[in-house]
MINUMAR-891479 format. One record per residue (C-alpha): residue number from 1; x, y, z; residue in three letters. Coordinates in steps of 0.2 Angstrom, whole numbers. Example, Ala and Ser with C-alpha at 12.3 -4.5 7.8 and 13.67 -1.06 7.14 Angstrom:
// residues 2
[rec 1,[62,-22,39],"ALA"]
[rec 2,[68,-5,36],"SER"]
***
This chain:
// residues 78
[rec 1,[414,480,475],"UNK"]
[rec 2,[424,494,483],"UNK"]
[rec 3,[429,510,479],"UNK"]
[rec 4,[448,512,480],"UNK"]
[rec 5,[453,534,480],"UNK"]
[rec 6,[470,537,476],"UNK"]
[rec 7,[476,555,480],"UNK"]
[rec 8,[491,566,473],"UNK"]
[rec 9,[503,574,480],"UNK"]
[rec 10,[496,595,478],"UNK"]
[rec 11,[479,591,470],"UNK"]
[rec 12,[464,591,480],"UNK"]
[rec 13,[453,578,470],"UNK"]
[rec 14,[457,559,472],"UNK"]
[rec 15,[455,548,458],"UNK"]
[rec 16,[441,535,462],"UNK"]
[rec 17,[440,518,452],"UNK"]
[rec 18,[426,506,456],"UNK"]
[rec 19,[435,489,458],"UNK"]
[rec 20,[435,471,468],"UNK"]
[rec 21,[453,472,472],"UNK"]
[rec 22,[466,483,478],"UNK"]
[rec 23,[478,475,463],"UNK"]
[rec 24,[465,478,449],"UNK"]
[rec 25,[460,494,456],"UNK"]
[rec 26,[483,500,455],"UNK"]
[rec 27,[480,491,436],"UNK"]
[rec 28,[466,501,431],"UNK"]
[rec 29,[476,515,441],"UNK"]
[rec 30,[491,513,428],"UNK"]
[rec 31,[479,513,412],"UNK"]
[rec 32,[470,528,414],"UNK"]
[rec 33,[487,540,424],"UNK"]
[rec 34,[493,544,406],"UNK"]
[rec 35,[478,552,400],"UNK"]
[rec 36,[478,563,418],"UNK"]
[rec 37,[495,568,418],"UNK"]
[rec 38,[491,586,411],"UNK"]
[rec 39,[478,589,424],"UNK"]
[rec 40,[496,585,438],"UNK"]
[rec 41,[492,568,441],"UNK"]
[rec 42,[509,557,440],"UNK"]
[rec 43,[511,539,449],"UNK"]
[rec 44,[525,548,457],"UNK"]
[rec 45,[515,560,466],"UNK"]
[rec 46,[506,546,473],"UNK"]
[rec 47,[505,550,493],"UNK"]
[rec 48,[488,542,501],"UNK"]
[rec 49,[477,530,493],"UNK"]
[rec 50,[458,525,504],"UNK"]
[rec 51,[446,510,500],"UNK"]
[rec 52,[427,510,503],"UNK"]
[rec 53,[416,497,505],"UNK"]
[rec 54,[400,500,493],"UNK"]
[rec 55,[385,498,504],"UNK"]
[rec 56,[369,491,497],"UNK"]
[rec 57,[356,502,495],"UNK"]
[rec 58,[364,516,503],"UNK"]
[rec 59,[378,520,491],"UNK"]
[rec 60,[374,533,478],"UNK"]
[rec 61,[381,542,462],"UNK"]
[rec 62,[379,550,448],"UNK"]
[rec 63,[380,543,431],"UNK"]
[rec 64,[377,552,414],"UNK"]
[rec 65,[364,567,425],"UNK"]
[rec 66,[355,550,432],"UNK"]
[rec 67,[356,548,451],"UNK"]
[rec 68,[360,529,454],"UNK"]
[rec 69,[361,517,471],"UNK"]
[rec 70,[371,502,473],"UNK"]
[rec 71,[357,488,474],"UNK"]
[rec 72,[362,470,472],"UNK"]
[rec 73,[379,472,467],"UNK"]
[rec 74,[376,483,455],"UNK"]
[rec 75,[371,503,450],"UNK"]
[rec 76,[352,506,448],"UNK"]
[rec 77,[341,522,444],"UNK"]
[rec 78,[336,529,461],"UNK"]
***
């Protein structure tokens, strides 16, 4: 799993999807731009996109107020 940021033209805040693949990753990108585009986000604003590899147990976020680490492929409580 990697995490693929895709920034915009004039917005500070990439867009981060959790994917395998850089082409499921721009799919998932397409689905979701439509409900974004009255925060500025629009495909052809697109300028930089970046991919991180999700390292096990060292990789952290927070899901629903609940602090999580990538463990075994996959998120667990901290």
């Amino acid at each position: 799993m990697k995490i693929y940021r895709f920034y915009f033209t004039d917005i500070d805040k990439p867009i981060a999807i959790e994917s395998m693949t850089k082409y499921s990753a721009r799919i998932k990108l397409q689905e979701i731009i439509p409900t974004l585009e009255a925060k500025g986000y629009f495909l052809e604003n697109l300028c930089r996109e970046s991919v991180e590899e999700m390292l096990d147990g060292v990789t952290e976020k927070i899901i629903n107020s609940q602090k999580m680490i990538w463990q075994n492929n996959k998120w667990t409580k901290k």
